[in-house]
KEPAKE-467444 format. One record per residue: residue in three letters; x, y, z of N, C-alpha, C in turn. Coordinates in steps of 0.2 Angstrom, whole numbers, padded with zeros to 4 digits, always signed. Each point is the difference from the previous one (the first is absolute). Example, Ala and Ser with C-alpha at 12.3 -4.5 7.8 and 13.67 -1.06 7.14 Angstrom:
BEGIN
ALA+0066-0028+0039-0004+0006+0000+0004+0006+0000;SER-0002+0005-0004+0004+0006+0001-0004+0005+0003;
//
This chain:
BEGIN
UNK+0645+0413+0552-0005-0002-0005-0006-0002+0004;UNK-0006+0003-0001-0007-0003+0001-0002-0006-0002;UNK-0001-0004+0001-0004-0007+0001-0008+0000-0001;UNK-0002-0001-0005-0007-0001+0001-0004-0004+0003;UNK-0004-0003+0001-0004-0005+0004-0002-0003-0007;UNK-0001-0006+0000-0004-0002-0004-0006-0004-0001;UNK-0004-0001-0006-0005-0001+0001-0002-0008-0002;UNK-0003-0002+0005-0002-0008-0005-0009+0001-0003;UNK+0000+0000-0008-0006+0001-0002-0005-0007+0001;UNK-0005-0002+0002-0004-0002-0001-0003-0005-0008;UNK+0004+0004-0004-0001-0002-0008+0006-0002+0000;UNK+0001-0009-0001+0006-0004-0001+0002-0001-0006;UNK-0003+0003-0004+0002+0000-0010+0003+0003-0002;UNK+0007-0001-0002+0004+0002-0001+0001+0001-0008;UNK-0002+0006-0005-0002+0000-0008+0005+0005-0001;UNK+0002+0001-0006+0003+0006-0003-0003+0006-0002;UNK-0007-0004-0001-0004+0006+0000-0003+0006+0002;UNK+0002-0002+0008-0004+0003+0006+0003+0005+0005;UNK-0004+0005+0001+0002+0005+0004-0002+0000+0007;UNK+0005+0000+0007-0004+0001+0006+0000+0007+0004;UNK-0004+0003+0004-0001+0003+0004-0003+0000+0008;UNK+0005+0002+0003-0005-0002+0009-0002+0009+0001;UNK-0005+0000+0006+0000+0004+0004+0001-0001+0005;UNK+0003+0002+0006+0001-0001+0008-0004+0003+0004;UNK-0001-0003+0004-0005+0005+0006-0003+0007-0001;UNK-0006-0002-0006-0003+0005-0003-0007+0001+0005;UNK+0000+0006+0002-0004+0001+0003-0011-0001-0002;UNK+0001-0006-0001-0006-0001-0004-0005-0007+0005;UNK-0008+0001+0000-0002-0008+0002+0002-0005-0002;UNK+0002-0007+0003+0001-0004-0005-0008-0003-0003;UNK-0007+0003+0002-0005-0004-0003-0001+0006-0003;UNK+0002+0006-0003+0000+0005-0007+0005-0004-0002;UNK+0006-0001+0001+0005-0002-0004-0002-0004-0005;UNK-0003-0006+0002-0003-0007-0001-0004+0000-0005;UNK-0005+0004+0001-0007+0002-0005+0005+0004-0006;UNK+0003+0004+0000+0004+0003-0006+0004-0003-0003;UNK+0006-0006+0002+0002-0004-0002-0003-0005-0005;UNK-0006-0003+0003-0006-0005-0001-0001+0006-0009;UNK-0003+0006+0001-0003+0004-0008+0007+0000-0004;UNK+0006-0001+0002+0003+0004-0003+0004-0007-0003;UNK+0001-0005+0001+0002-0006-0001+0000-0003-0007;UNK+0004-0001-0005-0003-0004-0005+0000+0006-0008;UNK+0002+0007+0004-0003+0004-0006+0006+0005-0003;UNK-0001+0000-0006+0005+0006-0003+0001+0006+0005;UNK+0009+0001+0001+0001+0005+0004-0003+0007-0003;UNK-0003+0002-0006-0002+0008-0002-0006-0003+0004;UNK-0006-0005-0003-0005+0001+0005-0001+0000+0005;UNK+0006-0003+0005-0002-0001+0008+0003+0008+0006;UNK+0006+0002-0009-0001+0006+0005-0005+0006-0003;UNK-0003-0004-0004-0007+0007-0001-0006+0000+0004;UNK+0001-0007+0005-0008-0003+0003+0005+0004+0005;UNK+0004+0001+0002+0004+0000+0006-0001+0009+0003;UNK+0000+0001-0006+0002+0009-0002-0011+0002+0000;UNK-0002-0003-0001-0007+0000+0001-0004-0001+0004;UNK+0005-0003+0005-0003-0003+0006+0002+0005+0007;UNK+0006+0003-0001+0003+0006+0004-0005+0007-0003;UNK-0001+0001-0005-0003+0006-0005-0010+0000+0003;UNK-0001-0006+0004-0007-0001+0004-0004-0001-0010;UNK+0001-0003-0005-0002-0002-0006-0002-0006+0001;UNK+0003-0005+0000-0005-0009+0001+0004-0001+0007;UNK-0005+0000+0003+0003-0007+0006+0002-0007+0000;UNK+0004-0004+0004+0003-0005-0001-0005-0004+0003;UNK+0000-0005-0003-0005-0005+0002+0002-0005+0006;UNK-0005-0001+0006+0002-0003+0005-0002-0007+0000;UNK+0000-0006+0002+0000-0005-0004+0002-0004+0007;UNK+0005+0000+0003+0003-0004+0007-0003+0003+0006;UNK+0000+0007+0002-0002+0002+0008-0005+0006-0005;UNK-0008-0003+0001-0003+0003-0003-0008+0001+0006;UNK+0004-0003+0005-0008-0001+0004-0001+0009+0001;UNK-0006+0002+0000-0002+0008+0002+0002+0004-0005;UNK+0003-0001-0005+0000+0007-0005-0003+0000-0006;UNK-0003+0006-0001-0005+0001-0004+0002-0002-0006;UNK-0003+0001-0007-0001-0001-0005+0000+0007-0004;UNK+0006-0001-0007+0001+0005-0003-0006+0000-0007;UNK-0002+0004-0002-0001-0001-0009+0004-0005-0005;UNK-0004-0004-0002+0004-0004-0003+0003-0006+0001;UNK-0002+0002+0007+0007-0006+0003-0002-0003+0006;UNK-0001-0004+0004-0001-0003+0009+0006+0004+0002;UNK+0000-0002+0004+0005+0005+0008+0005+0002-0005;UNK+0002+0004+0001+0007+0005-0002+0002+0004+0005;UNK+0007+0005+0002-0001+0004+0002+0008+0001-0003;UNK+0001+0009+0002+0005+0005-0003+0008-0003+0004;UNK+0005+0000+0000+0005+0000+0004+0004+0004-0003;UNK+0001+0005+0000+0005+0007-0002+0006-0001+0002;UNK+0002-0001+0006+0007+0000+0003+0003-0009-0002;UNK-0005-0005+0002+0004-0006-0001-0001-0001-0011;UNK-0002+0004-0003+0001-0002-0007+0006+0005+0000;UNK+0002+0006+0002+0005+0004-0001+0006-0005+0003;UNK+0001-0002+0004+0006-0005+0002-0001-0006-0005;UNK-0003-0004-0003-0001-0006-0005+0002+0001-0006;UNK-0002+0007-0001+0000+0005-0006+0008+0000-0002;UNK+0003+0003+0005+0009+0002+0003+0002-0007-0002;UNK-0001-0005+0004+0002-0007-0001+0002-0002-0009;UNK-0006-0001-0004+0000-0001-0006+0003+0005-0002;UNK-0001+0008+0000+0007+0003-0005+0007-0002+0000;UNK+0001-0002+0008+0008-0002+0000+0002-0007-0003;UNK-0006-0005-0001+0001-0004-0005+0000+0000-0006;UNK-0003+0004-0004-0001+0003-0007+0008+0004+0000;UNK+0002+0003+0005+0006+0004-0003+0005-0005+0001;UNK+0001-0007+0004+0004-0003+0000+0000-0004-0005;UNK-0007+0000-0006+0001-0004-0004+0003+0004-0005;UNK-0002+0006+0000+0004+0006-0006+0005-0002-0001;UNK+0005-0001+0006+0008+0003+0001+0001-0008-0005;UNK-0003-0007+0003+0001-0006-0003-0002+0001-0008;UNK-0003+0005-0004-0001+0000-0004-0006-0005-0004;UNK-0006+0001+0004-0006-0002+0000-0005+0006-0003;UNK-0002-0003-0004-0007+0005-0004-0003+0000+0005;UNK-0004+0007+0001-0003+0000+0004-0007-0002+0002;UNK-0004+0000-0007-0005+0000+0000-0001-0009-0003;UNK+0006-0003+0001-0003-0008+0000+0001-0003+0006;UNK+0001+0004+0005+0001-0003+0006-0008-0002+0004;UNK+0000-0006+0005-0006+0000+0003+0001-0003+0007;UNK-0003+0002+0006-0002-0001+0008+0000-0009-0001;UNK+0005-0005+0000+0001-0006+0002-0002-0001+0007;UNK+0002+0002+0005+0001-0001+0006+0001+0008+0002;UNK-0005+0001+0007-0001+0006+0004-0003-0005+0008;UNK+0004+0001+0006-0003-0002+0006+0002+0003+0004;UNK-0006+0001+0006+0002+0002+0008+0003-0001+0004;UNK+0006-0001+0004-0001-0004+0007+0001+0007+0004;UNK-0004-0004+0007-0002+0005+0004+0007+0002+0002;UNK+0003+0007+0001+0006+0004+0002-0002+0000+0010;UNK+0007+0004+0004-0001-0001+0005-0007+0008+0002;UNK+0001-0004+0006-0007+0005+0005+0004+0005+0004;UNK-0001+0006-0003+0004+0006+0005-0005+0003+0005;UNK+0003+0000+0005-0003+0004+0005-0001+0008+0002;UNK-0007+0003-0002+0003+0007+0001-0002+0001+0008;UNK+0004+0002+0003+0002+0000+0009-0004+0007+0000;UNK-0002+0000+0007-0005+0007+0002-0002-0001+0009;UNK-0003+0005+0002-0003-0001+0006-0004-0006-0001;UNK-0006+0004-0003-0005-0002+0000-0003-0006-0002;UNK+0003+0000-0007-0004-0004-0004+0005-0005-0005;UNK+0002-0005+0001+0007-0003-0004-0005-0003-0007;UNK+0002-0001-0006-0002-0001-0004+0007-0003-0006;UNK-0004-0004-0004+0003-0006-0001+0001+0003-0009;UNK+0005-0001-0003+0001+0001-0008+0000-0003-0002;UNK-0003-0003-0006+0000-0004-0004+0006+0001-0008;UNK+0006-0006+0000+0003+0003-0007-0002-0005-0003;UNK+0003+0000-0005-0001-0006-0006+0006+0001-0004;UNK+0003-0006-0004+0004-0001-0004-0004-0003-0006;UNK+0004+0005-0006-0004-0002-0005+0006-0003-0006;UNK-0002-0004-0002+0005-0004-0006-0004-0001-0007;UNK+0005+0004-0006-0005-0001-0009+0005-0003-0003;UNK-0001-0003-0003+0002-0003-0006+0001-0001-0008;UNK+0002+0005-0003-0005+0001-0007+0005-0006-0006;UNK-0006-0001-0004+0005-0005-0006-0001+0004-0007;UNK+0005-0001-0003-0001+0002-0008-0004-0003-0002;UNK-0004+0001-0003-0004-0005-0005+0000+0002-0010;UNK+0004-0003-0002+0002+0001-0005-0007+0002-0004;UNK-0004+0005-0003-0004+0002-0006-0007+0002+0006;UNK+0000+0003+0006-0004-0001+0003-0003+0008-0001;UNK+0002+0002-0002-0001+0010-0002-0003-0004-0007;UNK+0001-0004-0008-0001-0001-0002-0006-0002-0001;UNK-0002-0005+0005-0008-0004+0000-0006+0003+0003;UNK+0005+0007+0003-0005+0004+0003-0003+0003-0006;UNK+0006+0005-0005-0004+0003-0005-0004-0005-0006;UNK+0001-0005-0002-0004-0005+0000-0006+0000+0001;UNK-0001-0002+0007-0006-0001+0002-0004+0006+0000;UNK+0003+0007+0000-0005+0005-0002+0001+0004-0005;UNK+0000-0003-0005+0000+0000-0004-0007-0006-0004;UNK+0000-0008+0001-0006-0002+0001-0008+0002+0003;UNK+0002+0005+0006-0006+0001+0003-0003+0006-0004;UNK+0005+0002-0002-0001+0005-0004-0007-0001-0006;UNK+0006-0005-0004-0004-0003-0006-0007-0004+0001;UNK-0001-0001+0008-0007-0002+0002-0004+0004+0002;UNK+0004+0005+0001-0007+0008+0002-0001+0002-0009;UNK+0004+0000-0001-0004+0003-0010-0005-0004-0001;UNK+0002-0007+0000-0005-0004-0004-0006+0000+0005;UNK+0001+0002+0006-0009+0000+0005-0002+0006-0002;UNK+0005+0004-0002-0004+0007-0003-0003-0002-0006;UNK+0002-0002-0004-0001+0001-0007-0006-0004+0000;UNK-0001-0006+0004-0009-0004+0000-0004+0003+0006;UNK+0001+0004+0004-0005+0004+0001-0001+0007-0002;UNK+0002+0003-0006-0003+0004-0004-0004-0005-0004;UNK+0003-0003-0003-0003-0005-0007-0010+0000+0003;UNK+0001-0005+0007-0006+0001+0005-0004+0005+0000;UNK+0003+0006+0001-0004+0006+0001-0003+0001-0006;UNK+0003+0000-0005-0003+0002-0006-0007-0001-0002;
//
């Protein structure tokens, strides 16, 4: 019988709520890592993997915030820039948390990003004549929690915004007239 290693999570709260997820020596920056963690932190898992799926898709760039000296400026936004490959691994991360909450029998759409962090993975060496160069991995760890009526509050809340775009329509016709 195979032995797995185990993991020790960085997130010491122990809830019944809560779903975890690592990834190991994912071939990723850890200063992309970091920057994506930072956007993705805090937010309902349908939106974090739709910014996530947007951000591979070249749709909104992630916004950079930490290691921002020299990169340019997006539309809409101060520095941004695309990471295709390190959101497709982050992406991976979060599904296997979402499917780990399924199996628990967690709604899925009341789940949300409590905890996502990087620690830097080891430095592989790719060997050569000429030219040695040094890899960068990253370990990535998510978190997700149930949050009871949290798909609820969403339709709610647009639903209110809703009822405030009629009424700004309905007094700027009135205006026009």
């Amino acid at each position: 019988m195979i032995k797995m290693a185990e993991h020790n999570y960085s997130y010491q709260k122990s809830e019944e709520n809560t779903v975890k997820a690592v990834g190991r020596n994912l071939d990723i920056s850890p200063k992309e890592s970091t920057e994506i963690c930072n956007y993705v932190r805090g937010r309902p898992v349908n939106q974090a993997k739709m910014l996530l799926q947007q951000s591979i898709d070249f749709i909104r760039p992630v916004p950079i915030v930490r290691f921002s000296n020299g990169v340019g400026h997006k539309s809409g936004m101060s520095a941004g820039r695309y990471y295709p490959k390190a959101c497709k691994a982050i992406l991976a991360v979060i599904k296997s948390a979402e499917a780990n909450a399924k199996n628990k029998g967690f709604n899925s759409s009341d789940l949300k990003v409590v905890h996502i962090a990087m620690q830097i993975g080891p430095k592989n060496w790719h060997y050569g004549r000429k030219k040695r160069s040094i890899f960068k991995n990253s370990h990535i760890e998510v978190v997700l929690k149930e949050v009871k009526g949290l798909a609820a509050s969403k339709n709610a809340a647009r639903t209110k915004d809703t009822t405030k775009e009629t009424k700004t329509v309905k007094k700027t016709v009135k205006k026009d007239n």
